[in-house]
Residue frames relative to the residue before (quaternion, step in Angstrom):
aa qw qx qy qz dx dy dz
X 1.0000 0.0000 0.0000 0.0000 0.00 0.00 0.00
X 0.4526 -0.7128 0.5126 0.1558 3.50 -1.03 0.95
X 0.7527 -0.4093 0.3660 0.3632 3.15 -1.19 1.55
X 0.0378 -0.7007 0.7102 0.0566 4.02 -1.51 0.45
X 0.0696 -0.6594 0.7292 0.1693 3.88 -0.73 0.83
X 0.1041 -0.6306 0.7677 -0.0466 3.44 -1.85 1.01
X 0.5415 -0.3289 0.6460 0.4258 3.02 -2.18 -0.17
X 0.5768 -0.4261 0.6705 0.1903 3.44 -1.88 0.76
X 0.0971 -0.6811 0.7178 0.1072 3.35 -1.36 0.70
X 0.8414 -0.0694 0.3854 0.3723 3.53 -1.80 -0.24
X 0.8484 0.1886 -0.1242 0.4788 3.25 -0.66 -1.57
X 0.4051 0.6323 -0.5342 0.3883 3.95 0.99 0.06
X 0.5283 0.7461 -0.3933 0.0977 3.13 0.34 -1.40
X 0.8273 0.0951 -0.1855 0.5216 3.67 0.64 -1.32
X 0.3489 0.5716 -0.5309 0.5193 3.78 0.59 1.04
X 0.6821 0.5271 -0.2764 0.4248 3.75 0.93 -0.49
X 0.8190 0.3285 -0.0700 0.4651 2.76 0.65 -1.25
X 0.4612 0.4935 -0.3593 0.6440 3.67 1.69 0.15
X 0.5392 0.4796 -0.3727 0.5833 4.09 0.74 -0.59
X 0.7013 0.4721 -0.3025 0.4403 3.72 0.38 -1.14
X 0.6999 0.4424 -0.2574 0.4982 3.57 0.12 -1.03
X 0.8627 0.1618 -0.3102 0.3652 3.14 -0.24 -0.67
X 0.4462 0.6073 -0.4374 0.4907 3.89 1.23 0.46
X 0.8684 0.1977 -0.1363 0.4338 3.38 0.63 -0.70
X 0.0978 0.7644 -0.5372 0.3427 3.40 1.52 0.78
X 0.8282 0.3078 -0.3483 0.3131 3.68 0.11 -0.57
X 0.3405 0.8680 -0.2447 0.2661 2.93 1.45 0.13
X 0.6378 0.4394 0.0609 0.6296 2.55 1.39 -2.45
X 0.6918 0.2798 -0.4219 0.5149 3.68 1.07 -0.11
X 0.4361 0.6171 -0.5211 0.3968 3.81 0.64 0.64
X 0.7858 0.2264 -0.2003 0.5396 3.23 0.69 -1.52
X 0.6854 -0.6105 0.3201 0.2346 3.68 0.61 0.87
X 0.6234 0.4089 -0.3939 0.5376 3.79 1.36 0.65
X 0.5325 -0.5452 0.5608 0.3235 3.42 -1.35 0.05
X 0.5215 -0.6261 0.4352 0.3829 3.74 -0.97 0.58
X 0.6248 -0.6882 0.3410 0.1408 3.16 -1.04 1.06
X 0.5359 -0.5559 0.4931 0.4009 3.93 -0.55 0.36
X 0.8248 0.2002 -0.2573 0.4619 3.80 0.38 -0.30
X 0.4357 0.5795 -0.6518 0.2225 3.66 0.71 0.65
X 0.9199 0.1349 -0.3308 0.1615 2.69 -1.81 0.42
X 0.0988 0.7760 -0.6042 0.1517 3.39 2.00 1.03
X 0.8205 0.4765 -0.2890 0.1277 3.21 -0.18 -1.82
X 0.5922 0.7179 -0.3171 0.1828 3.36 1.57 -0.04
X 0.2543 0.7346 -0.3635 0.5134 3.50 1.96 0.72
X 0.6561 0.5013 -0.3163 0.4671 3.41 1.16 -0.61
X 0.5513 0.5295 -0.3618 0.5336 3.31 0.86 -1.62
X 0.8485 0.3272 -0.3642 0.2012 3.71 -0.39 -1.28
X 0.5398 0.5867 -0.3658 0.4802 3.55 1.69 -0.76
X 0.6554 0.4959 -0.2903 0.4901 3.97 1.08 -0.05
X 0.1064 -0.8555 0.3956 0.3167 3.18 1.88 -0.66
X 0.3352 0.7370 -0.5094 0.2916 2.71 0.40 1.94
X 0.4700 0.5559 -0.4221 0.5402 3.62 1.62 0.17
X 0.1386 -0.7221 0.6756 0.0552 3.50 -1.12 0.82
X 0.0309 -0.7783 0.6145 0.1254 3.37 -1.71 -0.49
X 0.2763 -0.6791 0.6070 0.3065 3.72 -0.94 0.90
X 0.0970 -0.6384 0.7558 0.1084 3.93 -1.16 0.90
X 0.2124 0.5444 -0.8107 0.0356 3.10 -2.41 0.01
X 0.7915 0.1392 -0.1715 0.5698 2.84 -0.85 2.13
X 0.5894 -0.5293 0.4555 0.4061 3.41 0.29 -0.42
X 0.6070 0.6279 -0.3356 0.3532 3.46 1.06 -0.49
X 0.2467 -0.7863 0.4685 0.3184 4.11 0.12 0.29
X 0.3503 -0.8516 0.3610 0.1473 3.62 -0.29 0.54
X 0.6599 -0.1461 0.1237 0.7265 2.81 1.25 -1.14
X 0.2232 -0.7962 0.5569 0.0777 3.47 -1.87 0.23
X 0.0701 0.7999 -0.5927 -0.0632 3.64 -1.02 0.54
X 0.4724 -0.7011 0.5339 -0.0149 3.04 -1.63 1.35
X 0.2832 0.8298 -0.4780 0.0532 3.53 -0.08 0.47
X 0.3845 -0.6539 0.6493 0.0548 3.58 -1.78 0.38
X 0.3276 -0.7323 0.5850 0.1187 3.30 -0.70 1.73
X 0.1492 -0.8270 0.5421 0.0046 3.71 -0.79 1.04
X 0.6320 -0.5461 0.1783 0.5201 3.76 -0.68 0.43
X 0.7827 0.0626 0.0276 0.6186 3.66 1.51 -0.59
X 0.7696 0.3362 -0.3172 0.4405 3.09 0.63 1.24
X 0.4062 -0.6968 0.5288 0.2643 3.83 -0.85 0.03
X 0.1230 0.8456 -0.5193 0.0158 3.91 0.70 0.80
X 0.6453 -0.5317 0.5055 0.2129 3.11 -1.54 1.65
X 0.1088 0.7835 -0.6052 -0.0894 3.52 -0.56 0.08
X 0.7422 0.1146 -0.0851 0.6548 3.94 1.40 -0.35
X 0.2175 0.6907 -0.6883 -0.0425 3.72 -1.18 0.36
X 0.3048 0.7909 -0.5304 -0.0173 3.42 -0.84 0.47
X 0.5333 -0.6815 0.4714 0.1700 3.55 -1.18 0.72
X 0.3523 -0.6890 0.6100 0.1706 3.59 -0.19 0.39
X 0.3293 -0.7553 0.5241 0.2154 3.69 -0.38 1.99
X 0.7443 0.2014 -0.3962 0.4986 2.99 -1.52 0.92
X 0.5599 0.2682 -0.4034 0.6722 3.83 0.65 1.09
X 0.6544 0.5185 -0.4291 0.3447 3.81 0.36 -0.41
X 0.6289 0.4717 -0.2799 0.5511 3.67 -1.03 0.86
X 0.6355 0.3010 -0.3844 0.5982 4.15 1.01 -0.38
X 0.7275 -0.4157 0.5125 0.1878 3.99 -0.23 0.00
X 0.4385 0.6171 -0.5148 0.4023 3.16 1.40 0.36
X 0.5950 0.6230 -0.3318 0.3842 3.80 0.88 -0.52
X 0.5115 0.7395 -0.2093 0.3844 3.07 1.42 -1.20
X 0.7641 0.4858 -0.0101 0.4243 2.69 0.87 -2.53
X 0.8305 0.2307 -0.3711 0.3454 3.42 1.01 -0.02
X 0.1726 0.6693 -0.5375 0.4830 3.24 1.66 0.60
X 0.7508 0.4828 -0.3105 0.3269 3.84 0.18 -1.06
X 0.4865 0.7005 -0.1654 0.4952 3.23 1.96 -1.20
X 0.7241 0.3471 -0.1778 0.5688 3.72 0.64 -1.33
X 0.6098 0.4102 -0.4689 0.4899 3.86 0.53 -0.24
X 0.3692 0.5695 -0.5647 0.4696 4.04 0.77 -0.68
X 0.7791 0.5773 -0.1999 0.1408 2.36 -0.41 -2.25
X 0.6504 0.5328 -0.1455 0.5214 3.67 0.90 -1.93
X 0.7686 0.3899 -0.1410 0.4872 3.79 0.76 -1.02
X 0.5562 0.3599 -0.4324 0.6117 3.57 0.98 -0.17
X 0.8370 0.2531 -0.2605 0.4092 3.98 0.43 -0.16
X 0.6693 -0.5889 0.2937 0.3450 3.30 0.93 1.35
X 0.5357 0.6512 -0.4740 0.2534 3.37 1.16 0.08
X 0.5721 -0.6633 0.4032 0.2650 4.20 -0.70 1.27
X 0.7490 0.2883 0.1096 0.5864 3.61 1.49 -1.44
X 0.1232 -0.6888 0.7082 0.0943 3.25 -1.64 1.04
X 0.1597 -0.8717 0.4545 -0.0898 3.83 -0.37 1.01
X 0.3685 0.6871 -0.6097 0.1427 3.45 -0.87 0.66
X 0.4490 -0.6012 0.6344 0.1856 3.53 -1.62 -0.01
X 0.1013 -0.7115 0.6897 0.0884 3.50 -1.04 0.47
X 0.4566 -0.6140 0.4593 0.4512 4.09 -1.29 -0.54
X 0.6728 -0.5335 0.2959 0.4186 3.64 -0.62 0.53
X 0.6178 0.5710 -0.2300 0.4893 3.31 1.17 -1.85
X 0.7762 0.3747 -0.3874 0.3270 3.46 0.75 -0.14
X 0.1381 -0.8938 0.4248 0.0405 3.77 0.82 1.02
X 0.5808 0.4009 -0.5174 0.4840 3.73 1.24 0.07
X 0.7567 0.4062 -0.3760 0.3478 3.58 0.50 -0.37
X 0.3605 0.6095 -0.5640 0.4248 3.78 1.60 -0.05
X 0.4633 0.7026 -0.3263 0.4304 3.81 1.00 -1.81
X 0.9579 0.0443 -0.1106 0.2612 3.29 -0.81 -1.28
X 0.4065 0.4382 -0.6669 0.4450 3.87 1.58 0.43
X 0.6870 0.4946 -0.4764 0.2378 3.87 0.17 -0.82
X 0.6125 0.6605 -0.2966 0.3171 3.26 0.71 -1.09
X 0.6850 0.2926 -0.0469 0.6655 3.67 1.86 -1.18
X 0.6184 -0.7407 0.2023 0.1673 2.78 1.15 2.01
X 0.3688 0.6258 -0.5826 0.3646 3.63 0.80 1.65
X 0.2915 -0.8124 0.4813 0.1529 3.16 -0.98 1.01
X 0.5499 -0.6308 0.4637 0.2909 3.40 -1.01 1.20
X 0.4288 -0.7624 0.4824 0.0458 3.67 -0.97 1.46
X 0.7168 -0.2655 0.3838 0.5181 2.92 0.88 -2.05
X 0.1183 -0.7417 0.6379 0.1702 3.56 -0.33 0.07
X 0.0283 -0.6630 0.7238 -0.1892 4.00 -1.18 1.61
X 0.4974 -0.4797 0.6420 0.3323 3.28 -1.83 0.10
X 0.5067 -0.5847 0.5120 0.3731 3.42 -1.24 0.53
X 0.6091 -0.5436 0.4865 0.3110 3.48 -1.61 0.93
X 0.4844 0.7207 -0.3506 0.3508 3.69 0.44 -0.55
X 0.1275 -0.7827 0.5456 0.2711 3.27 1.23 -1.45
X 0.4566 0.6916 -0.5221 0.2014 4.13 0.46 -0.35
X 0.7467 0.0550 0.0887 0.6569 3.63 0.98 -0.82
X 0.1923 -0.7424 0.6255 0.1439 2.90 -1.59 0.90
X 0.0501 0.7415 -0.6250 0.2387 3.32 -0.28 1.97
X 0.3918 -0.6451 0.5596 0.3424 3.19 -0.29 0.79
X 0.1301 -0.7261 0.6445 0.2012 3.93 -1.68 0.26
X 0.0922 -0.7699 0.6088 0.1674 3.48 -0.94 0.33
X 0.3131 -0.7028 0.6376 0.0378 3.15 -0.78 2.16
X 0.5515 -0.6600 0.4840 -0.1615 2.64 -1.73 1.23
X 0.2443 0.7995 -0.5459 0.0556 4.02 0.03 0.09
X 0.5244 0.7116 -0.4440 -0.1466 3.19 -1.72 0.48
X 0.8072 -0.5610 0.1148 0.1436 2.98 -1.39 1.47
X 0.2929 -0.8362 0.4592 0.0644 3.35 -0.15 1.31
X 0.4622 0.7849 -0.2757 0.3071 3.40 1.30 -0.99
X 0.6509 0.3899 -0.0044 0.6514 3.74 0.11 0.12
X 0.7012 0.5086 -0.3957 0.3052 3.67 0.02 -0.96
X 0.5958 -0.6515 0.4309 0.1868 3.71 -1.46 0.17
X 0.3937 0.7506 -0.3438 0.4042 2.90 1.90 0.16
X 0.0327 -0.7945 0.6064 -0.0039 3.92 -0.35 0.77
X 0.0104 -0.7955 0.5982 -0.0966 3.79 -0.64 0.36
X 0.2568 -0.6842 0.6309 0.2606 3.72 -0.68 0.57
X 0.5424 -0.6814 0.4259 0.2452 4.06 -0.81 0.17
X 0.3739 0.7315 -0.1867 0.5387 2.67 2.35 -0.86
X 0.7324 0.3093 0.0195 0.6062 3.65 0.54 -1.63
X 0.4565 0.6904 -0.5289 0.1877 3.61 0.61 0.15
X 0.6754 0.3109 -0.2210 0.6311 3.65 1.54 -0.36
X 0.7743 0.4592 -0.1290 0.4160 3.30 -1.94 -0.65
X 0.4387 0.7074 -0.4392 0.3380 4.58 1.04 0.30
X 0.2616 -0.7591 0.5199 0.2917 3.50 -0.83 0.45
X 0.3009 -0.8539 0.3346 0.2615 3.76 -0.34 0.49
X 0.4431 -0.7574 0.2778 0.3909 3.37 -0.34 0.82
């Protein structure tokens, strides 16, 4: 059975954020801290906005994205891949998911930021045609990693989506 992307529910909640952490653990050992006590609080918001998705198959959640409607854009704000699923295109697939998404709400831009130090992932937003913006320190102030944000342009694109079908889609 082929992968399904959905809205996140409730009971998702700690399966996410356990999928998250331990996916992006190397991260936090790149830029040289340990993951913090309040990641992935804020992600109760995203879902009460029904903005936290997930790819399932089986019941099992594969991967997840987090996102944040902006005045002109659709900004990434979480993606992660559940190791041992990472490497098949499931990341890919939901990059494809969040442009839908951005273009079935009129939105001009798909947006996000990665850390510098992390140069495979500078690689593969560019490679899936985001264009480097800028590169800043995160507002937060916790660390001073540089990020390189990330933009790209939905406007124009061939992507068609009903709003209706924007959630809840089997993938092919």
């Amino acid at each position: 059975m082929a992968p399904s992307f959905r809205l996140a529910k409730a009971d998702h909640l700690s399966d996410i954020r356990s999928l998250c952490s331990k996916s992006m653990a190397y991260i936090s050992d790149r830029l040289g801290s340990g993951l913090p006590s309040y990641a992935y609080g804020h992600l109760d918001e995203l879902l009460e906005d029904r903005n936290l998705y997930i790819l399932r198959e089986d019941n099992r959640i594969l991967a997840t994205v987090a996102l944040r409607e902006e005045s002109n854009c659709l900004y990434v704000d979480t993606l992660a891949v559940r190791k041992g699923e990472q490497g098949k295109g499931l990341g890919s697939q939901l990059l494809k998911e969040v442009e839908m998404i951005a273009e079935s709400r009129g939105l001009p831009f798909v947006r996000l930021h990665t850390p510098e130090v992390m140069d495979d992932l500078v690689a593969y937003y560019r490679k899936r045609g985001y264009e480097e913006t800028h590169r800043a320190l995160p507002p937060h102030g916790r660390d001073l990693v540089l990020r390189v944000h990330f933009q790209k342009s939905i406007s124009g694109s061939d992507l068609h989506m009903d709003p209706e079908h924007e959630h809840d889609r089997q993938l092919a």
